[in-house]
MARBA-3410 file (N, C-alpha, C, O; in Angstrom, 1 decimal):
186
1.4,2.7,-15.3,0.4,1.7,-15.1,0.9,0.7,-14.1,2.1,0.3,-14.2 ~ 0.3,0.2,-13.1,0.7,-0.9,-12.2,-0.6,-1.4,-12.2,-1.7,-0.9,-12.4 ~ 0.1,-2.8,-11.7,-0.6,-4.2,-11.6,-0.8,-4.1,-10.4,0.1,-3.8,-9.5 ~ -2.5,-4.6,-10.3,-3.4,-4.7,-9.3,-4.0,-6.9,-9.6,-4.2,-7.6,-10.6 ~ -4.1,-7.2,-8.3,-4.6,-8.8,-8.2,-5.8,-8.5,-7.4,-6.1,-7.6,-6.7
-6.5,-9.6,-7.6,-8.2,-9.6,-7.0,-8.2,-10.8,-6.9,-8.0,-11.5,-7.9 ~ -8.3,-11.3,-5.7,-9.0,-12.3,-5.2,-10.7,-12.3,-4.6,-11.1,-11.4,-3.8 ~ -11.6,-13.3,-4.9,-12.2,-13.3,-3.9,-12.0,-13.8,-2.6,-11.1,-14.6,-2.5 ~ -12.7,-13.3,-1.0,-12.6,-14.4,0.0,-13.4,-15.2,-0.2,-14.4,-15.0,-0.8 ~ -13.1,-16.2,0.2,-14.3,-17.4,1.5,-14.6,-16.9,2.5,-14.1,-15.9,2.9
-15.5,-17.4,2.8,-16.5,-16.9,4.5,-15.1,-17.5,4.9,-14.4,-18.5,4.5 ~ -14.7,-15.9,6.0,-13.5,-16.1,6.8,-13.6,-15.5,8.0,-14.2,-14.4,7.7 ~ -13.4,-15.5,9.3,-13.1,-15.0,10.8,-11.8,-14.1,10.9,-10.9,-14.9,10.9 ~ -11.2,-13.0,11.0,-10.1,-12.8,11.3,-9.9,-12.6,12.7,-10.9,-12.0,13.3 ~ -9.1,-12.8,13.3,-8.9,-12.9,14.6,-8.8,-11.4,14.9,-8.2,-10.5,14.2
-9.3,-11.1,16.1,-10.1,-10.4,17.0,-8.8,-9.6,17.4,-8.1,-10.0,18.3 ~ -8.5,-8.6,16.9,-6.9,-7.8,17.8,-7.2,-6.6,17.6,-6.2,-5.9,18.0 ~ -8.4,-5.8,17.2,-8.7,-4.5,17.4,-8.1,-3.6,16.0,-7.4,-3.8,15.0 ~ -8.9,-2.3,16.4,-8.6,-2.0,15.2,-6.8,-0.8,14.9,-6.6,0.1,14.1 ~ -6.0,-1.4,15.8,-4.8,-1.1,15.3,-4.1,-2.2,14.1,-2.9,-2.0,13.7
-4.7,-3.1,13.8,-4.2,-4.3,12.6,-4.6,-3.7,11.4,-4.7,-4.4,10.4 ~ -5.0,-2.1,11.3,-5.3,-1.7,9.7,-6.3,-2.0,9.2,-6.8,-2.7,10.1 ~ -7.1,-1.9,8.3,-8.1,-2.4,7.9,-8.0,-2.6,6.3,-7.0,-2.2,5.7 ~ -9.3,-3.4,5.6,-8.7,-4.2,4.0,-9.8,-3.2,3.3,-10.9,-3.2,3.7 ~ -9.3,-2.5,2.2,-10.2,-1.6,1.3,-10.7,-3.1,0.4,-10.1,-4.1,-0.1
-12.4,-2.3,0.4,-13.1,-3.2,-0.4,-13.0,-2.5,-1.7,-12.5,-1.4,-1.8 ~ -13.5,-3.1,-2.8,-13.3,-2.9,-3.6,-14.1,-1.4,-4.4,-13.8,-0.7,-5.3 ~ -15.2,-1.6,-3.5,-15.5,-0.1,-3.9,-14.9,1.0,-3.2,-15.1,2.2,-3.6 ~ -14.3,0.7,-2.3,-13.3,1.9,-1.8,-13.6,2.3,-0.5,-13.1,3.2,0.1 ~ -15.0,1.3,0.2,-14.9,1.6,1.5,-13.7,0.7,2.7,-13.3,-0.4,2.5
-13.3,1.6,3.6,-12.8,0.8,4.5,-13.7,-0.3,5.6,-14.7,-0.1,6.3 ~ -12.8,-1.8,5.3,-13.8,-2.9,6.7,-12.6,-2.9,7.7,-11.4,-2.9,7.5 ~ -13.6,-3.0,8.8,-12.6,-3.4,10.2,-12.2,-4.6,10.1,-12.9,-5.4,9.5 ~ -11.0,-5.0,10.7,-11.1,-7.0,10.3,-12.2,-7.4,11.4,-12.5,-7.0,12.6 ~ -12.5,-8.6,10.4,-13.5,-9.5,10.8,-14.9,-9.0,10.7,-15.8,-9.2,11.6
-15.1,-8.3,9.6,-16.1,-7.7,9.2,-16.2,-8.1,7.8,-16.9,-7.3,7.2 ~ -15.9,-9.0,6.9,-15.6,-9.2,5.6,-17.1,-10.1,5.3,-17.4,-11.2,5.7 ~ -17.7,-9.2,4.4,-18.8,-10.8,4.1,-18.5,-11.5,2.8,-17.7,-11.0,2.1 ~ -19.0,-12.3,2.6,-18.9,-13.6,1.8,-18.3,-12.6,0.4,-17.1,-12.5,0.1 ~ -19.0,-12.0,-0.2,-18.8,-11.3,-1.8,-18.1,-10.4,-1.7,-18.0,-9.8,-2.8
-17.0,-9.8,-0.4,-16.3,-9.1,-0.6,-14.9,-9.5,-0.8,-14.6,-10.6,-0.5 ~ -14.0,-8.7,-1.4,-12.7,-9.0,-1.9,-11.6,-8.2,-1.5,-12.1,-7.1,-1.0 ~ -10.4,-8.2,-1.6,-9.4,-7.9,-1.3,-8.2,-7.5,-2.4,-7.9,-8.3,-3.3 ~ -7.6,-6.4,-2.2,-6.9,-5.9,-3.0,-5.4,-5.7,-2.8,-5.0,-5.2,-1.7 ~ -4.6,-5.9,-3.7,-3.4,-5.7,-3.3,-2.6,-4.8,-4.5,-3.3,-4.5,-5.5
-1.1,-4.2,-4.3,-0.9,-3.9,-5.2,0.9,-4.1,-5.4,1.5,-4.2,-4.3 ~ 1.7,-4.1,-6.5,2.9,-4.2,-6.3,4.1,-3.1,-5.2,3.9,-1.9,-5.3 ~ 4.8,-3.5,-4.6,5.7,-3.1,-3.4,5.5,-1.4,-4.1,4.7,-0.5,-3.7 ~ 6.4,-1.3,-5.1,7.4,-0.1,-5.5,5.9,1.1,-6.0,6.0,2.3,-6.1 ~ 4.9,0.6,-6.1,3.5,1.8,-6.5,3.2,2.3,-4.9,3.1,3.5,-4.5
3.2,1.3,-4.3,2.4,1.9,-2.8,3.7,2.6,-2.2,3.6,3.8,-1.8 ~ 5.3,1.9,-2.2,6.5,2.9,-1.7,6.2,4.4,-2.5,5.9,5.4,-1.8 ~ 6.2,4.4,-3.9,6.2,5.7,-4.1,5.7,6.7,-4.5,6.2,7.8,-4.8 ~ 3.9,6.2,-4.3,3.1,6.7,-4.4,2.5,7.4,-3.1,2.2,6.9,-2.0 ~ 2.6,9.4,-3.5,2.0,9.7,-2.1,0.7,10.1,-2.2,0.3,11.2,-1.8
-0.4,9.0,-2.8,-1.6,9.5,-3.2,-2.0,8.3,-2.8,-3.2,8.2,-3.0 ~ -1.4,7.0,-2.2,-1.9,5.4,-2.1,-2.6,5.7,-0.3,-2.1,6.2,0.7 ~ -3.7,5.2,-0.5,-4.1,5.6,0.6,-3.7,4.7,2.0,-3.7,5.3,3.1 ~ -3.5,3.1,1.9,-2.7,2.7,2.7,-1.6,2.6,2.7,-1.0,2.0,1.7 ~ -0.8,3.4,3.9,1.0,3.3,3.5,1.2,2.1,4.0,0.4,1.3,4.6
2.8,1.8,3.6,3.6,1.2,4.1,3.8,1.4,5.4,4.0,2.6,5.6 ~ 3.7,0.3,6.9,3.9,0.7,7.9,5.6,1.6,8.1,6.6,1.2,7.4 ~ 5.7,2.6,8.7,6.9,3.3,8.6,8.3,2.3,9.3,9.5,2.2,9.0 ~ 7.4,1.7,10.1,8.3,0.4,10.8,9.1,-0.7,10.3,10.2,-1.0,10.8 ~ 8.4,-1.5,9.3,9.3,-2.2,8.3,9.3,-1.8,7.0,9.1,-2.7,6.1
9.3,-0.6,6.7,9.5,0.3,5.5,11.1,-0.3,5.1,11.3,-0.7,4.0 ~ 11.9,-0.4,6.2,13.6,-0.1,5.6,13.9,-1.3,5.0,14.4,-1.5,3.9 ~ 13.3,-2.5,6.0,13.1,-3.7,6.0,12.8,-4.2,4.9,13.4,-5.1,4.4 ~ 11.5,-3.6,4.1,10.9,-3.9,2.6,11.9,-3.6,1.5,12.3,-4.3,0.5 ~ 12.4,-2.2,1.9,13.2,-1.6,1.4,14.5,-2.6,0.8,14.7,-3.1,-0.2
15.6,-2.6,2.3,16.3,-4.2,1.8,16.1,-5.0,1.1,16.6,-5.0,0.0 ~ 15.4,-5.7,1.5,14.7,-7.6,1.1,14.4,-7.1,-0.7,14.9,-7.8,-1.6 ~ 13.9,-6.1,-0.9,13.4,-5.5,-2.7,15.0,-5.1,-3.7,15.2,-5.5,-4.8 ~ 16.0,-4.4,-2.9,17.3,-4.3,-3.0,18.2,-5.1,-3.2,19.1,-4.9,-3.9 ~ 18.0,-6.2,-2.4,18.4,-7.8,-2.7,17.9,-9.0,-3.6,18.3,-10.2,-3.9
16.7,-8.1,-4.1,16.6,-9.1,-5.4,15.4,-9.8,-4.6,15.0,-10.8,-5.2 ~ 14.8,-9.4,-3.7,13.8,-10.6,-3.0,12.7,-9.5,-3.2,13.0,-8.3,-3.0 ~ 11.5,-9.8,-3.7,10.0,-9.1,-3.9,9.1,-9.1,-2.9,8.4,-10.0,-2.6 ~ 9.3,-8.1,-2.4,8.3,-8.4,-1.1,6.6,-7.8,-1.5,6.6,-6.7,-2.1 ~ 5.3,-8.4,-1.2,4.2,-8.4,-1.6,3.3,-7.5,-1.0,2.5,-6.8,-1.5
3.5,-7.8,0.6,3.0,-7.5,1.7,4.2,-7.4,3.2,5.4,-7.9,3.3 ~ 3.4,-6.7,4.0,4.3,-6.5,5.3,3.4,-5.8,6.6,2.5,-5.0,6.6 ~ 3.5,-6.0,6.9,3.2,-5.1,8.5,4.0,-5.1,9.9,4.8,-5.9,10.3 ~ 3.8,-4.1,10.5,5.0,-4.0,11.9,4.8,-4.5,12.7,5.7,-4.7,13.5 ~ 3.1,-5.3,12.9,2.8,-6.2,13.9,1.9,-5.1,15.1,1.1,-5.4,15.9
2.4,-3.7,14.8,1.3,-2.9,15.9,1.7,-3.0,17.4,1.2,-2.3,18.3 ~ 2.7,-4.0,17.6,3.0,-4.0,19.1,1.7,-5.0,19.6,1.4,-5.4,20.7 ~ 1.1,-5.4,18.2,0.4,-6.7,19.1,0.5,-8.1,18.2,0.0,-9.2,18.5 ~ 0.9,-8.0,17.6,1.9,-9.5,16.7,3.1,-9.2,15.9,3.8,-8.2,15.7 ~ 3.3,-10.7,15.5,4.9,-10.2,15.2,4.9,-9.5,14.0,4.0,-9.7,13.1
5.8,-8.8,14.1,6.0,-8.0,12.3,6.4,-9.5,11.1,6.9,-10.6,11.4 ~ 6.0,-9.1,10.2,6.3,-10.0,8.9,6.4,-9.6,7.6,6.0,-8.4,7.3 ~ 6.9,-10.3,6.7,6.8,-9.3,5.2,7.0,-10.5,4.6,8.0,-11.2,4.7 ~ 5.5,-10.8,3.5,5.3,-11.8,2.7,6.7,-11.7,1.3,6.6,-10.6,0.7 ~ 7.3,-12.1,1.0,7.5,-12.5,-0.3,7.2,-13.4,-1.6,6.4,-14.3,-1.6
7.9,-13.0,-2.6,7.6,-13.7,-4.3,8.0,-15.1,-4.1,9.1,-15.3,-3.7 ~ 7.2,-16.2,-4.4,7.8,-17.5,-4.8,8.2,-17.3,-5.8,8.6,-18.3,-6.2 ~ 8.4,-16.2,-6.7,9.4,-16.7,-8.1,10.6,-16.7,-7.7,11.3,-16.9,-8.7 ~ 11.2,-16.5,-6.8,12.5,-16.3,-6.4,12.8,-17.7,-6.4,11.9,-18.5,-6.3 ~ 14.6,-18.2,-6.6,14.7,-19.8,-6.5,14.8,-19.8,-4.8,15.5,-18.9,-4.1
14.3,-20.4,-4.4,14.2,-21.5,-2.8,15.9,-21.1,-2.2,16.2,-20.7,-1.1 ~ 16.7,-21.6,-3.3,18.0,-21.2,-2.7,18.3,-19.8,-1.5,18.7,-19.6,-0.4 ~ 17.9,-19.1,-2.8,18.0,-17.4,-1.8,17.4,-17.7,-0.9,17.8,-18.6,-0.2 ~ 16.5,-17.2,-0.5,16.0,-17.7,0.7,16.8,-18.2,2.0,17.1,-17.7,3.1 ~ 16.7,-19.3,1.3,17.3,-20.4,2.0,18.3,-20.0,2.7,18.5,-20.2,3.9
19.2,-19.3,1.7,20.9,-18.8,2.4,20.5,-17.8,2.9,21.4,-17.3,3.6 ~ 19.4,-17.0,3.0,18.9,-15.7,3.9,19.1,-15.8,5.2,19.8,-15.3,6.1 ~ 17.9,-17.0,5.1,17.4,-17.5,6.6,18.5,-17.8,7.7,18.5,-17.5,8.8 ~ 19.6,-18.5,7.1,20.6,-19.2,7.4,21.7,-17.8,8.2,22.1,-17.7,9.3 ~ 21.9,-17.2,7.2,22.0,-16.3,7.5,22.4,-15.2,8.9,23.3,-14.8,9.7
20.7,-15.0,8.4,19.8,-14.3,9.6,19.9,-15.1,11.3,19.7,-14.7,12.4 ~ 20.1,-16.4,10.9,20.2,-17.4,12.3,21.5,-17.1,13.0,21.9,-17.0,14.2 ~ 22.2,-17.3,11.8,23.8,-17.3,12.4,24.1,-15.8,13.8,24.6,-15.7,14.9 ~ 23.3,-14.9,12.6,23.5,-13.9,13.2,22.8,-13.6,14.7,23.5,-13.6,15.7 ~ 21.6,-13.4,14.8,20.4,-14.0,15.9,21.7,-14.4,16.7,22.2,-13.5,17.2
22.0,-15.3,16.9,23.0,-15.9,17.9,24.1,-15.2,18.3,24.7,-15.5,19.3 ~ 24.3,-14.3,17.4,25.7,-13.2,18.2,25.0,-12.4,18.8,25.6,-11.9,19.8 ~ 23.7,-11.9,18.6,23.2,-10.6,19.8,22.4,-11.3,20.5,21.2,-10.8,20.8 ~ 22.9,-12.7,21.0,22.5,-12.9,22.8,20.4,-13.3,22.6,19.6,-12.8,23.4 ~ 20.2,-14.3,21.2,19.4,-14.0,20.5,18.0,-13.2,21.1,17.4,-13.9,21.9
17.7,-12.1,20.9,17.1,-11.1,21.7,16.0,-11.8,20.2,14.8,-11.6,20.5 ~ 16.1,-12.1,19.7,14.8,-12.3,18.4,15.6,-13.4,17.9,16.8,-13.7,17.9 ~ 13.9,-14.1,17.3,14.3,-15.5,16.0,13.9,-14.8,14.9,13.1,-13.9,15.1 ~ 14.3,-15.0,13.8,13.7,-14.6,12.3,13.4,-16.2,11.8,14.2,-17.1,11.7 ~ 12.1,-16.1,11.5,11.3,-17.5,11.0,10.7,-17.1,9.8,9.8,-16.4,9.5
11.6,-18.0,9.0,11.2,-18.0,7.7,10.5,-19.0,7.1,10.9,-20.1,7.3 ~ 9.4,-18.9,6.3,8.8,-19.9,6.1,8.3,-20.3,4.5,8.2,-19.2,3.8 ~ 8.0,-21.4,3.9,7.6,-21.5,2.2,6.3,-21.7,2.8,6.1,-22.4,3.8 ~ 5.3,-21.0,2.2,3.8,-21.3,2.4,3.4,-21.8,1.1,3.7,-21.2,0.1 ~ 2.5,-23.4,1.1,2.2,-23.5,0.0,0.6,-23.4,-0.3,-0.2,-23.8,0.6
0.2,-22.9,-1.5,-1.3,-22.5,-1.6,-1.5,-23.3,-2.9,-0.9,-24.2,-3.5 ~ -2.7,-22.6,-3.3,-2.8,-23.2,-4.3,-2.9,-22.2,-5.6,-3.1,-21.0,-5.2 ~ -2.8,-22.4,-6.8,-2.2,-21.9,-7.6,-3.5,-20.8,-7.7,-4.7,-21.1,-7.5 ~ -2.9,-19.7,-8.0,-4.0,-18.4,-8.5,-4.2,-17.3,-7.5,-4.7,-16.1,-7.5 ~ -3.2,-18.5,-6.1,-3.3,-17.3,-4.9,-3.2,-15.9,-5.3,-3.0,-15.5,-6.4
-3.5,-14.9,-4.2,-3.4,-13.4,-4.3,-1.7,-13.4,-4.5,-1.2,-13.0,-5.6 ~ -0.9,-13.9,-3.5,0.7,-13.7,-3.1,1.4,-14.7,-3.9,2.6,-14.6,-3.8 ~ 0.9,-15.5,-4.6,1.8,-16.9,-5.3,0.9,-17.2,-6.5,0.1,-18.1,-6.8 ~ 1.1,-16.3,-6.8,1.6,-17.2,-8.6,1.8,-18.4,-8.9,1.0,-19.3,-9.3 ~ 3.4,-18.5,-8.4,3.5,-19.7,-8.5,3.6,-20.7,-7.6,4.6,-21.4,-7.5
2.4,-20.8,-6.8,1.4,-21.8,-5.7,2.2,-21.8,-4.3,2.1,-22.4,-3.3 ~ 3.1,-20.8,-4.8,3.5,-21.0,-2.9,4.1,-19.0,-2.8,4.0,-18.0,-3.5 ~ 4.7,-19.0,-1.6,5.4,-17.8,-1.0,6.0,-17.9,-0.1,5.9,-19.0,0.3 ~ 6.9,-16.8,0.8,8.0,-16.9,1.7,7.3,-15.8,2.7,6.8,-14.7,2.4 ~ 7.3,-16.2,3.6,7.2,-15.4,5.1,8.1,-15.1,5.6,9.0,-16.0,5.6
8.5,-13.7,6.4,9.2,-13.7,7.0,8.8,-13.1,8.2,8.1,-12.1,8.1 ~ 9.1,-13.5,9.5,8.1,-12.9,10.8,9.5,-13.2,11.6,10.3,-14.1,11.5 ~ 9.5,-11.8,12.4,10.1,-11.6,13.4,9.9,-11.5,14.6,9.6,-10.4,15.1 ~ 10.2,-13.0,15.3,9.9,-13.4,17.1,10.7,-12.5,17.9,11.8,-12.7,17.6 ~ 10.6,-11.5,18.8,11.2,-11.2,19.9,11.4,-11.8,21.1,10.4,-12.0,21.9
12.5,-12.3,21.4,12.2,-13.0,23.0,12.1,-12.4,24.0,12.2,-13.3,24.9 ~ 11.9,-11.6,24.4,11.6,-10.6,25.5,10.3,-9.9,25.4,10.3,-8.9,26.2 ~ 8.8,-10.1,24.6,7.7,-10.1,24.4,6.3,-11.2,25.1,5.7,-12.1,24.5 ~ 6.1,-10.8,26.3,5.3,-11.6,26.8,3.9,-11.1,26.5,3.8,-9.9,26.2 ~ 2.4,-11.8,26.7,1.3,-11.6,26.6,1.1,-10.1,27.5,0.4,-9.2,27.1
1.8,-10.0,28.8,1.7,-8.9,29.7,2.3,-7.4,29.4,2.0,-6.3,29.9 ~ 3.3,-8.0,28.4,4.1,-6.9,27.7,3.7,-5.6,27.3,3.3,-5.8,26.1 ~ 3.5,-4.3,27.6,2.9,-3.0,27.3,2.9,-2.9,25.8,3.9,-3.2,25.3 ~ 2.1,-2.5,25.0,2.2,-2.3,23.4,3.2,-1.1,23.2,3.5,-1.0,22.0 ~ 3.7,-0.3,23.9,4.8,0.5,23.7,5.8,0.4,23.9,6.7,1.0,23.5
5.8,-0.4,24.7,7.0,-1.1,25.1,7.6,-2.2,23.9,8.8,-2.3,23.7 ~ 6.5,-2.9,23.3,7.2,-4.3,22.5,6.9,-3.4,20.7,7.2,-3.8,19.5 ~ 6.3,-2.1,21.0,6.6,-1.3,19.7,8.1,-1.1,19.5,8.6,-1.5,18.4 ~ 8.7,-0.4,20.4,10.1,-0.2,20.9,11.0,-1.4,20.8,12.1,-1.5,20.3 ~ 10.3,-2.4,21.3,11.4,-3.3,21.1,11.6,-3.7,19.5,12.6,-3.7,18.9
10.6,-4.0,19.1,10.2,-4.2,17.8,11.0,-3.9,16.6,11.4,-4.6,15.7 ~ 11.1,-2.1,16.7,11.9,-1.2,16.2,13.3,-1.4,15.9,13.7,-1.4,14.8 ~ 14.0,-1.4,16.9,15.4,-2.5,17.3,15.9,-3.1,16.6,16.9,-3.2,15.9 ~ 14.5,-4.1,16.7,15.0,-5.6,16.5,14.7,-5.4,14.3,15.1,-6.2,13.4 ~ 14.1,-4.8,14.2,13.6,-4.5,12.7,15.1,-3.6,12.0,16.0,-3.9,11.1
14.9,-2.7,12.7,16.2,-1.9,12.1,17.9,-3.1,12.3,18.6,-3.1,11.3 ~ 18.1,-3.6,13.1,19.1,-4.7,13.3,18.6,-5.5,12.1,19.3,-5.4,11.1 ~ 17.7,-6.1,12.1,17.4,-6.9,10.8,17.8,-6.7,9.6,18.5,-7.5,9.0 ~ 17.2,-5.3,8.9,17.2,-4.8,8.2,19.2,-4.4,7.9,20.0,-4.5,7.0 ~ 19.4,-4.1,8.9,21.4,-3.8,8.4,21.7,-5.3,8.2,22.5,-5.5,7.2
21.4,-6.3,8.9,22.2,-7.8,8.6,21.4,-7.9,7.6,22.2,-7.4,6.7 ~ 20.1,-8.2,6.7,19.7,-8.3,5.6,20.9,-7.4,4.0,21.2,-7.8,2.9 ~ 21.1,-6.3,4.8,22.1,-5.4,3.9,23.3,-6.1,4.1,23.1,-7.0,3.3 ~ 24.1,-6.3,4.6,24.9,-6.9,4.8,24.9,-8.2,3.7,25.4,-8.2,2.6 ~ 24.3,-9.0,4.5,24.0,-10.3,3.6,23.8,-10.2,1.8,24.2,-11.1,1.1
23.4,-9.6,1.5,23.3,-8.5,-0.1,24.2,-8.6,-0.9,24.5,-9.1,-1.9 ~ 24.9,-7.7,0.2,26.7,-7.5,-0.3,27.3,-9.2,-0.9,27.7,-9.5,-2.1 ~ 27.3,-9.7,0.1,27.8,-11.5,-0.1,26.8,-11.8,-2.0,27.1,-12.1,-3.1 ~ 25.7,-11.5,-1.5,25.1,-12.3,-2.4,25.1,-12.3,-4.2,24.8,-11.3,-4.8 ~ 25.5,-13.6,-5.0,25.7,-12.6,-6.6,24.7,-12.3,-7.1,23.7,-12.9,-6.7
24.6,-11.6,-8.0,23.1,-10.6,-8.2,22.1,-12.0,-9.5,21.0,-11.8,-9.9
END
């Protein structure tokens, strides 16, 4: 048995990036394009480890920060959500506010130090998002973002091109996240 959360939306806009951003199963099982969501529709999520190992889940895990989820879940950090960004935003992977702030914290720190020895080709921006309590992602009224800036990604930039770079910079990530693991006590 796994645990499924339901939120309703608010009347919401999602920004306009076409339909390589995936689309949100409604609750009766049809697929919406974003920015197609009306008022009474809702949004479904489900825990990391059902959608990794379920080959019957009909939205996968992007294959791109698959390893990345992978990590961050191996490390003791819960990741909720993720996407690769599609080559048209940055990749990110929500995590658990039940985690203490600490971890994190020494993640990010981390991840910066490091950023700075490879000539920083990417920032990793971590962030505490606070909501309010009952959120879809926080429980406990907040959550952790993690989005990965490339600096070498301009508005002109070809989408196969900054897929590629993307890739790189994800898989790099994902070995310094392992890394950092090892240090960390369980």
């Amino acid at each position: 048995m796994h645990r499924r959360w339901q939120v309703d939306l608010p009347p919401l806009r999602l920004r306009d990036a076409g339909p390589s951003r995936g689309s949100i199963q409604h609750l009766t099982g049809r697929w919406l394009a974003p920015g197609r969501l009306a008022l009474s529709e809702a949004l479904t999520m489900t825990e990391w480890n059902v959608v990794r190992y379920d080959t019957t889940w009909e939205e996968k895990i992007d294959p791109e920060i698959l390893p990345l989820c992978d990590a961050l879940n191996a490390a003791g950090l819960t990741t909720l959500s993720s996407c690769c960004g599609h080559g048209q935003d940055w990749p990110h992977v929500i995590m658990s506010g039940s985690i203490p702030d600490d971890k994190y914290e020494r993640l990010q720190r981390y991840l910066l130090a490091n950023c700075a020895q490879c000539s920083n080709i990417y920032l990793p921006c971590m962030r505490k998002d606070i909501v309010g309590l009952g959120h879809l992602d926080a429980e406990m009224g907040h959550y952790w973002d993690l989005e990965i800036h490339a600096s070498e990604v301009y508005r002109d930039t070809p989408i196969g091109q900054v897929r590629a770079i993307y890739e790189v910079i994800l898989d790099y990530v994902t070995s310094q996240v392992e890394l950092w693991a090892r240090t960390e006590p369980v």
